[in-house]
ROVEX-915935 format. One line per 8 residues: number of its first residue (from 1); their letters; for each residue x, y, z of N, C-alpha, C, O, CB. Coordinates in pm, 1 decimal. Glycine has a CB too. Example, Ala and Ser with C-alpha at 12.3 -4.5 7.8 and 13.67 -1.06 7.14 Angstrom:
2
1	as	1319.0,-569.0,780.0,1230.0,-450.0,780.0,1320.0,-330.0,780.0,1423.6,-331.9,846.5,1130.8,-447.3,904.6 ~ 1285.0,-225.0,708.0,1367.0,-106.0,714.0,1290.0,3.0,787.0,1340.9,113.8,803.9,1408.4,-59.8,572.5
This chain:
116
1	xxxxxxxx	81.2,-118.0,0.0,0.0,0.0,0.0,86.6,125.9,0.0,38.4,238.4,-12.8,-93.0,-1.0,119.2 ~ 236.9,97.4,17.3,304.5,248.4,43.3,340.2,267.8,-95.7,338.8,379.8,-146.9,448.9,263.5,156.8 ~ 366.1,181.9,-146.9,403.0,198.6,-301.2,255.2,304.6,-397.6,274.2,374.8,-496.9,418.0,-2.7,-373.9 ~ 134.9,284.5,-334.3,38.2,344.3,-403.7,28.8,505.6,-305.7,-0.3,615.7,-352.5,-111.0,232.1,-408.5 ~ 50.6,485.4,-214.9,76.0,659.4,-144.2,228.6,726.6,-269.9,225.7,804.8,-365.0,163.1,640.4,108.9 ~ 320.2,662.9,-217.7,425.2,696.0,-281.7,396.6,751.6,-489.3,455.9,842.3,-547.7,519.7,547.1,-245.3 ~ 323.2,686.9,-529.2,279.8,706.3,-690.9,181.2,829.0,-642.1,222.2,935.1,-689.1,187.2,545.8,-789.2 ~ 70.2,844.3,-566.4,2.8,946.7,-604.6,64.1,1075.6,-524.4,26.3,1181.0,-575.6,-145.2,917.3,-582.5
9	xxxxxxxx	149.4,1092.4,-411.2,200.5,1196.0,-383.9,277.3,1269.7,-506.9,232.5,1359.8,-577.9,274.0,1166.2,-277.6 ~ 366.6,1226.2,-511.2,487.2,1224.9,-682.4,355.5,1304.9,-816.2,241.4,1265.3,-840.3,545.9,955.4,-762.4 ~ 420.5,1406.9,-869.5,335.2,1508.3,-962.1,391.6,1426.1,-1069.0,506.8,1392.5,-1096.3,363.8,1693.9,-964.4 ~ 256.0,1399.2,-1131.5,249.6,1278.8,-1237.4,218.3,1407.6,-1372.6,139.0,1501.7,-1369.3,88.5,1126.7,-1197.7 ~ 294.7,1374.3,-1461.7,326.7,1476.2,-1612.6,162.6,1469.1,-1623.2,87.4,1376.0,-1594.3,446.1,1391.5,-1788.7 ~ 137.3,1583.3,-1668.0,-8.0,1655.5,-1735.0,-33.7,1555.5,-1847.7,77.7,1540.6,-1897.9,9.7,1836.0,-1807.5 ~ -123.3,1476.6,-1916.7,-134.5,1443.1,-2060.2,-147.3,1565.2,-2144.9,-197.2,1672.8,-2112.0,-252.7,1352.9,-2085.3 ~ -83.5,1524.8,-2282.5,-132.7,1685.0,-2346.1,-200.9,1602.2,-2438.9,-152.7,1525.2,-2521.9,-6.5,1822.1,-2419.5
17	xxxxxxxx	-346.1,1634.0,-2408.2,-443.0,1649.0,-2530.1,-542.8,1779.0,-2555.8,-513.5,1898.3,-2562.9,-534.0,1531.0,-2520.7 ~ -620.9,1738.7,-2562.7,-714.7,1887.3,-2647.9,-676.0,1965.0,-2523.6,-668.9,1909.6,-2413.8,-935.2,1880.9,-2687.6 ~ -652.6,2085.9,-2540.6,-652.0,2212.1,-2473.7,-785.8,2236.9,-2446.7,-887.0,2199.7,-2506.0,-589.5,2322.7,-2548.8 ~ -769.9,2308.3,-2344.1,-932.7,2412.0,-2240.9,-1015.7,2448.9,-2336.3,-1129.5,2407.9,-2359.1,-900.3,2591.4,-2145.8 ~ -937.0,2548.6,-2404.6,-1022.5,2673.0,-2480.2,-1000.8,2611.3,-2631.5,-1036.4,2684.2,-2724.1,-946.1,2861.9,-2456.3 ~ -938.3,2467.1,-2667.3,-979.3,2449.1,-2840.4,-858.9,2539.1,-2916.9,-874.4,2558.3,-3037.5,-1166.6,2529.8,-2888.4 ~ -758.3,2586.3,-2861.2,-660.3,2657.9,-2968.0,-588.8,2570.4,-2960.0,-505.3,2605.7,-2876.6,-592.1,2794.9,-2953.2 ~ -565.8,2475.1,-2993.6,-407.0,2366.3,-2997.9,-324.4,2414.1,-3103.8,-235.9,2338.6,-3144.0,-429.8,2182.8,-3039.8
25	xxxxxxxx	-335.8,2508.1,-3147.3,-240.5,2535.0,-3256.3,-131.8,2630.4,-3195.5,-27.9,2669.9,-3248.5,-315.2,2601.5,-3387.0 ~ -186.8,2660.0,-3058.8,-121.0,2769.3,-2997.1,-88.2,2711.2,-2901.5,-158.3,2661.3,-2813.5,-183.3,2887.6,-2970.6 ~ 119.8,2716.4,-2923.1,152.4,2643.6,-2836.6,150.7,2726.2,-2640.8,145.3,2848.5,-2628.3,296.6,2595.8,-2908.3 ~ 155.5,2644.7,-2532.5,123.3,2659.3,-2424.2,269.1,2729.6,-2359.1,385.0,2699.5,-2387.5,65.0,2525.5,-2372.2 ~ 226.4,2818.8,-2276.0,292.2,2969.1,-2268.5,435.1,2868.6,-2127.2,444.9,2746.2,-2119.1,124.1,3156.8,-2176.9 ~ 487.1,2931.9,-2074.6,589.9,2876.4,-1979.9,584.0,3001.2,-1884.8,543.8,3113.0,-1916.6,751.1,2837.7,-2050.5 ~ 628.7,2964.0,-1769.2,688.9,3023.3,-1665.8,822.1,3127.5,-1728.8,919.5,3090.5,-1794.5,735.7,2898.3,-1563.5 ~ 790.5,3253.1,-1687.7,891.1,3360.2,-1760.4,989.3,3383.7,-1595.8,971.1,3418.9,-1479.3,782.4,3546.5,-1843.1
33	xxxxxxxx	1100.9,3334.4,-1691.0,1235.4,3328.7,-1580.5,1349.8,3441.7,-1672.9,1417.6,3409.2,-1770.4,1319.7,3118.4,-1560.1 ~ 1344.3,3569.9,-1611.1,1465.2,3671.9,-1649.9,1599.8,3628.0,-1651.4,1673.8,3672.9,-1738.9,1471.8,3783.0,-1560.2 ~ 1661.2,3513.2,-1533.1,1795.7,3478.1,-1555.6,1828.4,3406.5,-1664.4,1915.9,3435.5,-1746.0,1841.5,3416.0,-1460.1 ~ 1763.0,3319.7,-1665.2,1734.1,3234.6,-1782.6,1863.9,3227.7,-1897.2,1934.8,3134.7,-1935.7,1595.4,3298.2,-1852.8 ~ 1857.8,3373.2,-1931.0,1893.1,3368.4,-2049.8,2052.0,3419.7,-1970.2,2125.5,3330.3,-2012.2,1793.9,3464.3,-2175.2 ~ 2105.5,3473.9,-1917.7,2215.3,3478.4,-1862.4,2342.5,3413.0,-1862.2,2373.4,3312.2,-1798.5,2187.8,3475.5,-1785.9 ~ 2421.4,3488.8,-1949.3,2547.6,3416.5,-1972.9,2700.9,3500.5,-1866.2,2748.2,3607.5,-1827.9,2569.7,3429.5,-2170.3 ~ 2711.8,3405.6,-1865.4,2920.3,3430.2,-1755.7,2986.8,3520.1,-1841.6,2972.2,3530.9,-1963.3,3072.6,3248.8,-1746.6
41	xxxxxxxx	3058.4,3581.2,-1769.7,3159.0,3720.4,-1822.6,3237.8,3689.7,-1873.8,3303.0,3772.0,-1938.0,3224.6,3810.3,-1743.2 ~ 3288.6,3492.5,-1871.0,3404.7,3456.3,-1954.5,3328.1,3417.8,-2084.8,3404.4,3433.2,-2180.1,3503.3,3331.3,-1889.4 ~ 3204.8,3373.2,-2124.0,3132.1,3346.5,-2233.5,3175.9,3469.0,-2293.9,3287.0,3490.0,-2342.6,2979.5,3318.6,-2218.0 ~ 3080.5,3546.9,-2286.6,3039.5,3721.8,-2341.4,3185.3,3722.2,-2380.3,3200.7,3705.9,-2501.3,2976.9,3876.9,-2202.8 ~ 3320.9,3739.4,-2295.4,3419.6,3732.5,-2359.0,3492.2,3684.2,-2479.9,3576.0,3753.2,-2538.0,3449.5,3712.1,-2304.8 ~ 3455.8,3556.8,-2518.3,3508.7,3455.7,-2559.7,3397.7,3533.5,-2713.2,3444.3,3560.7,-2823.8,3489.6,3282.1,-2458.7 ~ 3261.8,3551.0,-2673.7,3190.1,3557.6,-2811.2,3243.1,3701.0,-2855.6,3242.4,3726.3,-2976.1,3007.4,3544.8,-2803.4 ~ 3290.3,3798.5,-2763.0,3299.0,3920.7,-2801.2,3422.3,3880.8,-2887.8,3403.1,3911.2,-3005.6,3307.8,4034.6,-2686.2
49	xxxxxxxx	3542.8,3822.1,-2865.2,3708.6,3789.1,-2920.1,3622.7,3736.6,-3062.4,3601.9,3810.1,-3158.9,3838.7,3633.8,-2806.9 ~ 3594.3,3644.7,-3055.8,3519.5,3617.0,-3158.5,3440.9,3634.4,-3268.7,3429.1,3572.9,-3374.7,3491.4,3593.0,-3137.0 ~ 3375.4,3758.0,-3208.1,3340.8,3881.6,-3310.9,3411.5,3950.4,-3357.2,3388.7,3957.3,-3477.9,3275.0,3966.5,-3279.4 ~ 3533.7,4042.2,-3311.3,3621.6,4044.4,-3336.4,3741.5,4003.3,-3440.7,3799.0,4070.4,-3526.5,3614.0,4031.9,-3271.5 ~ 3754.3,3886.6,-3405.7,3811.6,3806.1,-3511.7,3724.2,3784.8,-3637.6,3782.3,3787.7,-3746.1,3845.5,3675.8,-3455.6 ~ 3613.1,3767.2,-3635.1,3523.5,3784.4,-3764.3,3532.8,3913.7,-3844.6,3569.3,3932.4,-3960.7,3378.4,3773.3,-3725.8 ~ 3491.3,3994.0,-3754.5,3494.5,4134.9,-3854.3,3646.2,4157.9,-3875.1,3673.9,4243.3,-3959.3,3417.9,4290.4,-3775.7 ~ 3747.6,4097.2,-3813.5,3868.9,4158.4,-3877.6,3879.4,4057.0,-3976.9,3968.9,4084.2,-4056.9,4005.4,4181.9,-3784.9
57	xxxxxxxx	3840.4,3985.9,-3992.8,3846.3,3899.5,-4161.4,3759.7,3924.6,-4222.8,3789.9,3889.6,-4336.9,3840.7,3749.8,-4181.2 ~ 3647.2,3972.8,-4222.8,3554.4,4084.1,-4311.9,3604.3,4157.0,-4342.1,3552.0,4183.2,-4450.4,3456.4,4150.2,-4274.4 ~ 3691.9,4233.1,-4324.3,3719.0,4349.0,-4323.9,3865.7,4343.7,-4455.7,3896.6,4427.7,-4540.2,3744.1,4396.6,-4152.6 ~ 3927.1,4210.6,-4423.7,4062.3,4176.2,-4499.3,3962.2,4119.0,-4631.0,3972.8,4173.2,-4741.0,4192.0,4039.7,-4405.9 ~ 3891.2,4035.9,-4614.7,3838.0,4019.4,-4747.0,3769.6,4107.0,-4808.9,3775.4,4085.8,-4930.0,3771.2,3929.1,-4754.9 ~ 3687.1,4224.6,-4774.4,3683.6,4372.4,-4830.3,3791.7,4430.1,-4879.4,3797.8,4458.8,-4999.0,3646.7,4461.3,-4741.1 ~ 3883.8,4453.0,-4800.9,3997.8,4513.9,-4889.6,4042.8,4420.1,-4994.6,4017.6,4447.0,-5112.0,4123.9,4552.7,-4805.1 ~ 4092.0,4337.7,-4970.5,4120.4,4188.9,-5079.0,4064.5,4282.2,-5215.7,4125.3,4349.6,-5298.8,3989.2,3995.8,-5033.5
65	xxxxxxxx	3911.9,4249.7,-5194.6,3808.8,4269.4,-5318.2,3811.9,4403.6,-5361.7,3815.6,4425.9,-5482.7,3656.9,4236.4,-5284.1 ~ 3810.5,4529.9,-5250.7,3851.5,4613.6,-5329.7,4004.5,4672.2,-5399.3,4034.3,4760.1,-5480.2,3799.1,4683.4,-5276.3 ~ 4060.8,4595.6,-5338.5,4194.8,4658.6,-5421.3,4217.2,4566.8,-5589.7,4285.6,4590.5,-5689.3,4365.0,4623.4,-5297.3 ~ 4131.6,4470.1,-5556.4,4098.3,4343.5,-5693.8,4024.2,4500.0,-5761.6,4086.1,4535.4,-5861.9,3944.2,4140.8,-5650.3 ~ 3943.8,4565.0,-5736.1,3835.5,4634.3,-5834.5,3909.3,4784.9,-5871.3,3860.8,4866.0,-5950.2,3662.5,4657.9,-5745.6 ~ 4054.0,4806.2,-5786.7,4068.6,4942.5,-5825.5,4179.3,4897.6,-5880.9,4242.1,4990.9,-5930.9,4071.2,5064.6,-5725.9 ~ 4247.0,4762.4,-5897.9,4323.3,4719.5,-5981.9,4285.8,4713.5,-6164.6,4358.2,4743.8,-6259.5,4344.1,4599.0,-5918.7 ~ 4182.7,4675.7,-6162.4,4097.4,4637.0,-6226.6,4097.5,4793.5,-6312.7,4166.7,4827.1,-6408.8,3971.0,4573.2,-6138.8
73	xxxxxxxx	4017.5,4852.8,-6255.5,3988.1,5034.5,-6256.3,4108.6,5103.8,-6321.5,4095.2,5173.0,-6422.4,3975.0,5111.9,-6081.9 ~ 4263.1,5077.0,-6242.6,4381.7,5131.4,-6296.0,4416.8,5045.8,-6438.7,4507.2,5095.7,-6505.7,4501.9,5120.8,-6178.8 ~ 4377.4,4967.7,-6472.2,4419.1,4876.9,-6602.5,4341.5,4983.0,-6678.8,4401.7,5077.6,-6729.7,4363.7,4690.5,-6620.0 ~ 4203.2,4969.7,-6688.6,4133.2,5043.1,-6795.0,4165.5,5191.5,-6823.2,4188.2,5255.0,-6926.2,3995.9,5036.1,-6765.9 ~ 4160.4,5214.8,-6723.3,4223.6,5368.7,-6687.7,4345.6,5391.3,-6830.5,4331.1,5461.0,-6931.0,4326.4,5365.9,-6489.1 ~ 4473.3,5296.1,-6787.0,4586.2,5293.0,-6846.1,4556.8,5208.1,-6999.4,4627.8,5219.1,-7099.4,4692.6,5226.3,-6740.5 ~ 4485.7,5158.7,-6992.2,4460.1,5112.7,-7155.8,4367.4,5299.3,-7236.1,4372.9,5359.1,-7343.5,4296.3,4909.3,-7152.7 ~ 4309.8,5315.8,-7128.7,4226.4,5434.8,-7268.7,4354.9,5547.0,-7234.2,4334.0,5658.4,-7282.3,3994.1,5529.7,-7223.2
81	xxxxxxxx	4413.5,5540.2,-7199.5,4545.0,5679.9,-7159.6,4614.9,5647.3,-7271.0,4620.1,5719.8,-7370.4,4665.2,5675.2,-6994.7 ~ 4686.6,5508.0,-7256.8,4745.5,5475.0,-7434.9,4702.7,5473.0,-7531.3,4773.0,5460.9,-7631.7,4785.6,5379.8,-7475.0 ~ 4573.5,5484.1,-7535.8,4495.8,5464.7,-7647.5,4493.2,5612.0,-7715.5,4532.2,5644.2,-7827.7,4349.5,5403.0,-7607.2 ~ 4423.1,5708.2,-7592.1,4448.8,5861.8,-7651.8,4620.3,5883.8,-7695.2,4603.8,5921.8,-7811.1,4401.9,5990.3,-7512.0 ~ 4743.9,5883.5,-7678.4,4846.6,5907.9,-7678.1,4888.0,5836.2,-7817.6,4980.5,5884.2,-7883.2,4902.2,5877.0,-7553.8 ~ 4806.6,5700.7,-7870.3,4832.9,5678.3,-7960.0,4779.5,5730.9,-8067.6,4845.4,5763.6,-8166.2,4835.1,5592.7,-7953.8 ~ 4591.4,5749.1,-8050.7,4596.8,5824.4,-8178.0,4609.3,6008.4,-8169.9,4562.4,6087.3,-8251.9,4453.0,5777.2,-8255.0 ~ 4673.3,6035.2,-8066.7,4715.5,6175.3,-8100.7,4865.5,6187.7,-8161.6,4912.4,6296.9,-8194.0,4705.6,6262.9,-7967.7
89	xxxxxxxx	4928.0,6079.5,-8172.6,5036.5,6046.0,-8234.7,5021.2,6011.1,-8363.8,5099.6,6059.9,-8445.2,5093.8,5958.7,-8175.1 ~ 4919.4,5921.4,-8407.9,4877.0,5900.3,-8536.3,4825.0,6016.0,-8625.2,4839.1,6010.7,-8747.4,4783.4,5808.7,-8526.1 ~ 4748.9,6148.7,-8547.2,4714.1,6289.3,-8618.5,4841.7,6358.5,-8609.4,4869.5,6435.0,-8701.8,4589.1,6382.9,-8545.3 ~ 4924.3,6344.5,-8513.1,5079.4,6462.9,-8573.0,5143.1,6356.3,-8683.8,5179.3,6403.8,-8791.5,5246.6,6509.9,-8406.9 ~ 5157.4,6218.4,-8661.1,5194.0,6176.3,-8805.0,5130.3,6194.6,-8974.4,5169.4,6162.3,-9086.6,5192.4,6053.0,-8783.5 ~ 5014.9,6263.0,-8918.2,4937.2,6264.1,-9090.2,4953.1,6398.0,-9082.5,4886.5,6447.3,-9173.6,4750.1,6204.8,-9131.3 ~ 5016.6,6495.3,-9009.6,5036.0,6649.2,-9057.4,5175.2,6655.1,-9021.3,5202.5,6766.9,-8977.5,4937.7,6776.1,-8980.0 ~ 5294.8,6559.3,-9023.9,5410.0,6601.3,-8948.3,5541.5,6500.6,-9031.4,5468.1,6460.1,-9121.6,5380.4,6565.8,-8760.7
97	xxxxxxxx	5632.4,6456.8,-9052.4,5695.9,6369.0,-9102.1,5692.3,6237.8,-9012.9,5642.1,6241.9,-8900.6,5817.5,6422.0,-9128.3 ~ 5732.9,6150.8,-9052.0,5767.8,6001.0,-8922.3,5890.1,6013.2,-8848.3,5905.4,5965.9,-8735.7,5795.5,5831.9,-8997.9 ~ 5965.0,6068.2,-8903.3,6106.2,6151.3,-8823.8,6098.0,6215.0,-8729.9,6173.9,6214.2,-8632.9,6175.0,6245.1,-8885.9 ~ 6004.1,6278.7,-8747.2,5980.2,6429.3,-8661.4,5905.5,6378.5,-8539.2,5944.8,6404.2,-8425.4,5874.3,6562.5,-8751.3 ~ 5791.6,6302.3,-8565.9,5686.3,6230.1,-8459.8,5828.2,6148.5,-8361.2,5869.3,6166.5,-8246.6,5540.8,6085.1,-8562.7 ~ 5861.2,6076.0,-8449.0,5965.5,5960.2,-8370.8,6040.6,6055.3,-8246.9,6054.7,6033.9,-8126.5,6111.0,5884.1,-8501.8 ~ 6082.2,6172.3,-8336.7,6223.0,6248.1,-8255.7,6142.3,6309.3,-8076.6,6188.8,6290.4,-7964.2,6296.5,6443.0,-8392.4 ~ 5999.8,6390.1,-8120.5,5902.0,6417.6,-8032.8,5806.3,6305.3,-7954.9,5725.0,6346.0,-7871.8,5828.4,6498.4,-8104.4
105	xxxxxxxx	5820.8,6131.1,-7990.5,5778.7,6087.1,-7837.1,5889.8,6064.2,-7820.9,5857.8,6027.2,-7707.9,5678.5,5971.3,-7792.9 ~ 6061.0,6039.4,-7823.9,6142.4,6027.4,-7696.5,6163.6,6116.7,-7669.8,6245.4,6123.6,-7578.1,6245.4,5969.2,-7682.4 ~ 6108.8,6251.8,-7726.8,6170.9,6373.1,-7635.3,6007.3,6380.7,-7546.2,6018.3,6453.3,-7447.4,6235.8,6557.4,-7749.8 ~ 5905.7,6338.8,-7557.9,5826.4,6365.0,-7486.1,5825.4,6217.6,-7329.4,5746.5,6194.1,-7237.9,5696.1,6387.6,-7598.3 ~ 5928.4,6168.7,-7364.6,5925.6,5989.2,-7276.3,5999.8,6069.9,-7209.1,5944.0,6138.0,-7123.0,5995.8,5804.3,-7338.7 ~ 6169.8,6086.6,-7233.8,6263.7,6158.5,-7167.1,6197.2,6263.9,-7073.9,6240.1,6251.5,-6959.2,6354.9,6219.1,-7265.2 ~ 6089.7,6381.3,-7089.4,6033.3,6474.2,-7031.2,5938.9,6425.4,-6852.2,5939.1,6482.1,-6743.0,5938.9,6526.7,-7162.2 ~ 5855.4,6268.7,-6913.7,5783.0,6196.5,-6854.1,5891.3,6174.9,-6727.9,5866.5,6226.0,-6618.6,5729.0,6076.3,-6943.2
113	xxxx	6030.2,6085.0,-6752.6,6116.0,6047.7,-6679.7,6142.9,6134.5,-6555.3,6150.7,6125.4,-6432.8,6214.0,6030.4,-6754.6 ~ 6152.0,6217.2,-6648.4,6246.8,6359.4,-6572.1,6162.3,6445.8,-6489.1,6228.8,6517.9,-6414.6,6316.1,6476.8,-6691.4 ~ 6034.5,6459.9,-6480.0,5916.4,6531.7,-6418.5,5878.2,6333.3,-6301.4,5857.8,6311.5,-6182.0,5749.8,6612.7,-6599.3 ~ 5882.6,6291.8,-6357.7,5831.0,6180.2,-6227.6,5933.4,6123.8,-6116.9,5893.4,6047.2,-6029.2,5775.4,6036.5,-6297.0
């Protein structure tokens, strides 16, 4: 007989079937505990280093990518720069001799040298 005191003292789990009010779709609310969620000053630490370390490799693969795009940027740049230099070289050659053009880009290269 102590074995049957002993079973009904002991809080025997709720069955969950149909709910009171018919909303079973709505799950059943809990006891609201504020510590709960409370983490140790060495956690918070550990996630803060951690963040840290993330955004400083965000940050390296940003630069990575942008110096890839202003690399990128300085190529084109330097392809249409030669491009003008060539055909403004091609109009002093159709009003100028090929001698004369030749003699004026190494005197204009030599000038480049000497100013940079």
């Amino acid at each position: 007989m102590s074995t049957t005191i002993e079973a009904s003292t002991k809080k025997a789990p709720q069955p969950v079937g149909m709910r009171r009010n018919g909303k079973q779709w709505i799950a059943p609310k809990k006891a609201f505990r504020p510590g709960s969620g409370l983490q140790s000053y060495e956690r918070r630490a550990e996630e803060r280093i951690a963040k840290a370390a993330m955004k400083a490799k965000e940050k390296e693969m940003k630069d990575e990518k942008e110096a890839e795009r202003q690399r990128r940027v300085q190529a084109i740049k330097d392809k249409r720069a030669a491009k003008e230099e060539r055909e403004r070289y091609e109009k002093m050659a159709e009003k100028m001799h090929k001698k004369r053009v030749e003699r004026l880009k190494r005197k204009e290269k030599r000038n480049k040298l000497i100013n940079s």
